[in-house]
N, C-alpha and C positions, 0 to 999 in steps of 0.2 A: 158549788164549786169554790170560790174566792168571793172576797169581800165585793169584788168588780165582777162582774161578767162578760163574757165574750162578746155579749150582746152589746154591752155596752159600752167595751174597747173598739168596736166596729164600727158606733156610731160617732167617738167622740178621740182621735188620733192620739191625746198629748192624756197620758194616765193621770189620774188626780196625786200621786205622792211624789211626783219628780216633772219638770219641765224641760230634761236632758234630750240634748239632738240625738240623732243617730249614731254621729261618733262617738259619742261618749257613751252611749246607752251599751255601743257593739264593745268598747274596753271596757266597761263593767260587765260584761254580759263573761267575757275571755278574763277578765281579773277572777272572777266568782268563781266559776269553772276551773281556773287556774290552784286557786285557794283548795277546791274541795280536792281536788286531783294531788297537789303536795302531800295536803294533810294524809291522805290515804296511802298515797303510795309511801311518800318519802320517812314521813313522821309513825307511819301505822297505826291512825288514828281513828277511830270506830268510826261507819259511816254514818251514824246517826248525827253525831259527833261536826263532824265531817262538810254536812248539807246544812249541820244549822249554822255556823259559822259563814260558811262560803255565801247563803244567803244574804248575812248581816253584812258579810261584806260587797257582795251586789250591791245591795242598796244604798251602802256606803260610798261606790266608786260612783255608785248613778250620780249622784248627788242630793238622796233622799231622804227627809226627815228620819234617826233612825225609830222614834215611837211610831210612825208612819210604818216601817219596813216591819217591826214586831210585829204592830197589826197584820199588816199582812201573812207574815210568815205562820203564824200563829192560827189564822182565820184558814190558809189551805190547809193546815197540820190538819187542824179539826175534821173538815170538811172531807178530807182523804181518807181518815180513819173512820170519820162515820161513813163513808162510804164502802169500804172493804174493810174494815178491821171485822166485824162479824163473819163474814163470807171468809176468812183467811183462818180463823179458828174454825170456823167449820169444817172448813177443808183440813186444819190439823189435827181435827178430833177423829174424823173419817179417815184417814190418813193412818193413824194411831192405833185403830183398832184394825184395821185390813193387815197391820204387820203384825200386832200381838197376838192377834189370834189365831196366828196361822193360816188368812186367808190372801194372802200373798204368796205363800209357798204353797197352797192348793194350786190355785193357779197355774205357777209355775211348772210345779210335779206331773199336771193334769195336761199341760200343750207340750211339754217336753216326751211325755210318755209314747204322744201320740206321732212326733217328728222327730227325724233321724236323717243323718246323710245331710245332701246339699239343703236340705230344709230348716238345719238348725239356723244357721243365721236369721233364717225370716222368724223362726220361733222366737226365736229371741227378742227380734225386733218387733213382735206381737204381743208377747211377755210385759216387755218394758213398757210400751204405749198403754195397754191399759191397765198394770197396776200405778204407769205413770201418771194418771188422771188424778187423782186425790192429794198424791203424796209429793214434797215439797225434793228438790233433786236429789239434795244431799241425803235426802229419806233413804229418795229410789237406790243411790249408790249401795248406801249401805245393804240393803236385801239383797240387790242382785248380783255384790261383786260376789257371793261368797256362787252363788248359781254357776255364774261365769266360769271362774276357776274351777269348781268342780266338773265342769260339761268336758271345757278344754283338756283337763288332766284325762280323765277319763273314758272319754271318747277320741281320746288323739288328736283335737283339731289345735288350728293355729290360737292366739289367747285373742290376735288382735279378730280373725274370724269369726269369734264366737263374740267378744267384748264391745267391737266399735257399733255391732247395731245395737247391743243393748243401750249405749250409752246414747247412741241417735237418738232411738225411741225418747228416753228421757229428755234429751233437753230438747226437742222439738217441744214438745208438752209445757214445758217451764217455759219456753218462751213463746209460743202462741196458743195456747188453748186456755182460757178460762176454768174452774176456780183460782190456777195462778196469778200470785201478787200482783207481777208485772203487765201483765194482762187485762186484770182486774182493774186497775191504778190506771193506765192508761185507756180504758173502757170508761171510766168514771172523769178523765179530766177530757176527754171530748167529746163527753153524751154518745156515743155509741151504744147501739143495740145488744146487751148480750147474747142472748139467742142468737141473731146473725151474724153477730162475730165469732162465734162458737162453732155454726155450721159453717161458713166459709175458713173458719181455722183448721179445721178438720179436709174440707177440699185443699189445702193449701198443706195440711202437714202430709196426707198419703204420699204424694208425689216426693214431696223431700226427705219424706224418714227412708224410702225404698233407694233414691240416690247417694245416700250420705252415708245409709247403714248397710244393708246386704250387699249395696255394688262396690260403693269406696270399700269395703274390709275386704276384697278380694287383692286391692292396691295396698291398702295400709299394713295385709297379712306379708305380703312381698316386701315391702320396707323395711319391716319392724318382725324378727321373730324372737322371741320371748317367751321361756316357760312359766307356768302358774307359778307365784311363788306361795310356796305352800305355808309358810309363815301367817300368810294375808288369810288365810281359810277362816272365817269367824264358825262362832257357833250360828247357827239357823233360830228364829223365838219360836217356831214350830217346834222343836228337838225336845222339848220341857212339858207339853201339852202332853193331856191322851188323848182327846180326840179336835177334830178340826172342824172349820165350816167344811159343807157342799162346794163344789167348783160354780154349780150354775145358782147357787144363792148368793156365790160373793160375788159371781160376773152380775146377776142384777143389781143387787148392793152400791157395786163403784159405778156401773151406767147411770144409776134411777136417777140422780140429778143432769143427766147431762139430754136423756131423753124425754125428762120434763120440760129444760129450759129450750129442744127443739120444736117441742109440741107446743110451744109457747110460739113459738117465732113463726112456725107453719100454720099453724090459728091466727096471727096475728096477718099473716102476708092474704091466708086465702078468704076468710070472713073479714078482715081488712072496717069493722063496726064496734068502736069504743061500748056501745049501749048494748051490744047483741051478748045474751047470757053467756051463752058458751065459752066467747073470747073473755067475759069477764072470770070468768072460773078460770082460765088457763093462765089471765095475767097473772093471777096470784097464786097456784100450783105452781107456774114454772118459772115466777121471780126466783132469782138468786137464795134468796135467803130461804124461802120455805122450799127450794127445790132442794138443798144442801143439808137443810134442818130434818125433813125428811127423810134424807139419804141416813144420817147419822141417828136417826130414830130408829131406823129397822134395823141398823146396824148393828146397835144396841142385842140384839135379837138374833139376825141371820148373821152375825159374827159374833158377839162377846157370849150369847149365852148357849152358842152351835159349840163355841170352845170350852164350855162349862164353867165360863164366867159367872163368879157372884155378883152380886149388887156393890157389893164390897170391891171388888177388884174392878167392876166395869167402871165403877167411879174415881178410883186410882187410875187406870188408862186415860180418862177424859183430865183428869187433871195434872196427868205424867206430859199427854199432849199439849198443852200448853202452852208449858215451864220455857221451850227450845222458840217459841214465834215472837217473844217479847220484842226480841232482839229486829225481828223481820219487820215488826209494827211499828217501830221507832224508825228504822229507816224509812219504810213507805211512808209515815208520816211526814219525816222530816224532810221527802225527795215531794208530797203537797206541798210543806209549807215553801219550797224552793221555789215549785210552781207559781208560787202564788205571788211569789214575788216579783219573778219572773214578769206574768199576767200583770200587776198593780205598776211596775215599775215602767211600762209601756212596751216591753221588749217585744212581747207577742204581736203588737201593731207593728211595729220594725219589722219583725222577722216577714208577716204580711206583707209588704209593701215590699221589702228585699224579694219576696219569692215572686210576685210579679213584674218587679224591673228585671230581672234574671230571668223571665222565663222557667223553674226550673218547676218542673210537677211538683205538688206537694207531696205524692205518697215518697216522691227520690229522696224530698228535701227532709223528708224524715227519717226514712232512712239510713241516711248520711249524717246526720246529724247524732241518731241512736250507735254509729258505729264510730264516730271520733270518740263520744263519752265511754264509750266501751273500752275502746283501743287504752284512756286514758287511766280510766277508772278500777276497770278489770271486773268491773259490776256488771250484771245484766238487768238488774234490779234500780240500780242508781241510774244505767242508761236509761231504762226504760219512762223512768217518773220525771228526770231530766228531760229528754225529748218531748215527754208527751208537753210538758210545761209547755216545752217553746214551741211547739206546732198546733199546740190546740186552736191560737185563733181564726188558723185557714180552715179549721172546719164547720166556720159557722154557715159556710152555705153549701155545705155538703150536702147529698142526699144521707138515706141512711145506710145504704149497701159499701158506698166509699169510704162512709165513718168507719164502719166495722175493715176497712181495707187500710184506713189509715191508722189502726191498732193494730194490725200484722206488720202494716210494716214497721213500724217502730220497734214492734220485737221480734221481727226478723234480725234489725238492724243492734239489740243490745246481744246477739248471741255471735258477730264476730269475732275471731281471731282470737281466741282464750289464750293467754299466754302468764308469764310469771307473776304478772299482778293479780290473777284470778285464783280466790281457795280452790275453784273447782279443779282446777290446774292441776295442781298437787297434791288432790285426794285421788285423782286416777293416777298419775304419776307412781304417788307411793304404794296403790292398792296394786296396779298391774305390773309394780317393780322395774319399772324402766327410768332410762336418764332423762336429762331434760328437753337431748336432742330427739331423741325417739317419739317423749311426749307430742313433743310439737310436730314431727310428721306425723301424726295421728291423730291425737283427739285436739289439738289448734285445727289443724287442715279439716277435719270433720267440722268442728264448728263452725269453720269460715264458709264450706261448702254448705252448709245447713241455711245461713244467714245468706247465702247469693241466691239459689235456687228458690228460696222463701221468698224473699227479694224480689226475684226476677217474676217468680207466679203470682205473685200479688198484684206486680205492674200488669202483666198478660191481662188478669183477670180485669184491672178497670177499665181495660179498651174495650170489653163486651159486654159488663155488667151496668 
């Protein structure tokens, strides 16, 4: 994790790099926060950029040696990125080849062909969910706006009918379901279960992609009516192939990692025996990494060479995937080394001690806390490794079913109220050709509705779990 441990913020109140009371620790805690939130919004300064500064200056307002604060900032960087930076290219290499080789618009072509009538909406919203598993949002955007526009033109329906669940689908995925970054980052900074954050992510996304996407677009279609704007129509990377993957080799393809890492979790809960062989063979099948590395092996296979991929071009794809997560890796790194600072500077014992003189549940207090940095930010990704920082030390006595509750909800909580500070804002905006007011009755209001309902099931679920 950090240079300090949870364990060891729990046993010993006053962090080793600052001696600062509470009130000083809470205005640096809002000066730092402050800082990152300027630079990004005001200045449009990269957020990698962004988190290391605001950091430096945390530790600055704490009153913290600043070689102390480097250390730190520096020790969660690491620590973040050797923990997901693998897993986040993996997911971009699989991600990479499900678009180029046309086994995203297999997919697509294959449940579209089969639904018509009031059932597009849910195709859609079925569509998007699972090629939404690999692929990082702005991926997903791009494949299925041209989908969208084409269905709605063509089939006569409303854009926002046919669009808002596809876009559900998607950012449900990005912000609670693992291999995503935020997910990932915040599974990694409060020891959380993968596997059982995976399958309770999945209990917790059904209910909210079905509220936010098929039933809100029957509202958002009433609000907002808008034709395709046929400008925005791209090409397809199917259109250039002769031939494509199978539909049910690339539906095994994007699962194999996702029903390794549950067959991991369900070996783990029911043989419940570190020594017992079986569970030994599944912790390592359905670890992250070789459940992912896997995936992108056969993929190799049941996508680049199903599309008549060379060796030559399959290695161009892996290395085209890449080029676009540098940017992703540098953030998530630099929203660790935030953390870590965070963690070292004492805040996460404060933030402790605040949440039980307040009373307030911790999965709320995160929340809340995932959806100011949101509001502020416009990041879901920045909220996400943000919050996880300041909440991770309420989970040191967690079981492990609330850990995995307490990473839903923190990215329940970075996917509120998308508005003008968020790019995602304004790639729907300009792809579906509406103004800014229109945006925001639709896909803000969808978002917000995604992040209460997530929200709200999360809490549901810890009063029985």
């Amino acid at each position: 994790m950090t240079s300090l441990s949870v364990e060891m913020l729990a046993a010993d109140p006053v962090a080793p790099i600052t001696s600062a009371g509470h009130a000083q620790l809470g205005i640096a805690v809002l000066a730092g926060i402050a800082v990152i939130v300027l630079l990004i919004t005001k200045f449009k300064v990269h957020a990698f950029l962004a988190l290391t500064i605001g950091s430096l200056a945390l530790g600055a307002f704490a009153g913290a040696p600043l070689d102390k604060v480097i250390t730190s900032f520096t020790a969660g960087l690491g620590s973040t990125v050797a923990g997901v930076g693998v897993l986040i290219a993996l997911g971009a290499i699989l991600g990479k080849l499900l678009a180029d080789s046309g086994g995203a618009d297999q997919i697509v072509d294959t449940i579209l062909a089969k639904a018509g009538g009031r059932g597009m909406p849910w195709a859609m919203v079925l569509i998007a969910s699972v090629i939404g598993l690999p692929l990082f949002f702005e991926v997903g955007i791009v494949l299925l706006i041209p989908v969208v526009l084409m269905v709605a033109k063509r089939g006569n329906y409303s854009l926002m009918r046919i669009g808002i669940p596809a876009l559900a689908g998607l950012s449900v995925m990005h912000g609670l379901i693992p291999p995503h970054p935020g997910p990932l980052v915040a599974i990694d900074a409060v020891q959380a279960n993968l596997g059982l954050t995976l399958a309770l992510g999945v209990l917790v996304a059904i209910p909210t992609v079905i509220i936010a996407g098929p039933l809100f677009s029957k509202y958002a279609a009433r609000w907002v009516d808008v034709p395709a704007p046929e400008k925005m129509i791209p090409q397809r990377p199917s259109e250039d192939l002769e031939r494509r993957p199978g539909f049910g080799a690339t539906v095994f393809t994007v699962m194999l990692p996702v029903v390794l890492m549950l067959a991991k979790a369900l070996v783990d809960i029911i043989v419940d025996d570190p020594a017992n062989m079986v569970q030994r063979v599944f912790d390592v099948v359905g670890s992250p990494l070789i459940a992912l590395l896997a995936s992108v092996i056969v993929g190799m296979f049941t996508l680049g060479r199903a599309a008549g991929f060379t060796k030559g071009r399959l290695s161009t794809t892996v290395e085209k995937s890449l080029a676009p997560i540098a940017g992703v890796l540098l953030i998530v790194g630099a929203g660790g080394g935030f953390k870590g600072t965070l963690i070292d500077s004492g805040v996460g014992q404060m933030v402790l001690e605040i949440s039980k003189d307040w009373s307030i549940p911790a999965l709320l207090l995160a929340w809340l806390i995932a959806v100011v940095i949101r509001l502020a930010t416009g990041s879901a990704t920045v909220a996400t490794v943000s919050a996880a920082g300041l909440v991770a030390p309420l989970a040191a006595d967690m079981s492990s079913t609330h850990l995995a509750l307490l990473v839903l909800a923190i990215g329940a909580g970075s996917l509120f109220f998308s508005h003008v500070n968020d790019a995602g804002f304004w790639l729907v905006k300009e792809y579906f050709g509406m103004s800014v007011g229109q945006t925001i009755k639709t896909w803000s209001v969808m978002e917000t509705l995604i992040s209460v309902v997530a929200g709200g099931i999360v809490l549901l679920l810890s009063l029985v779990i």
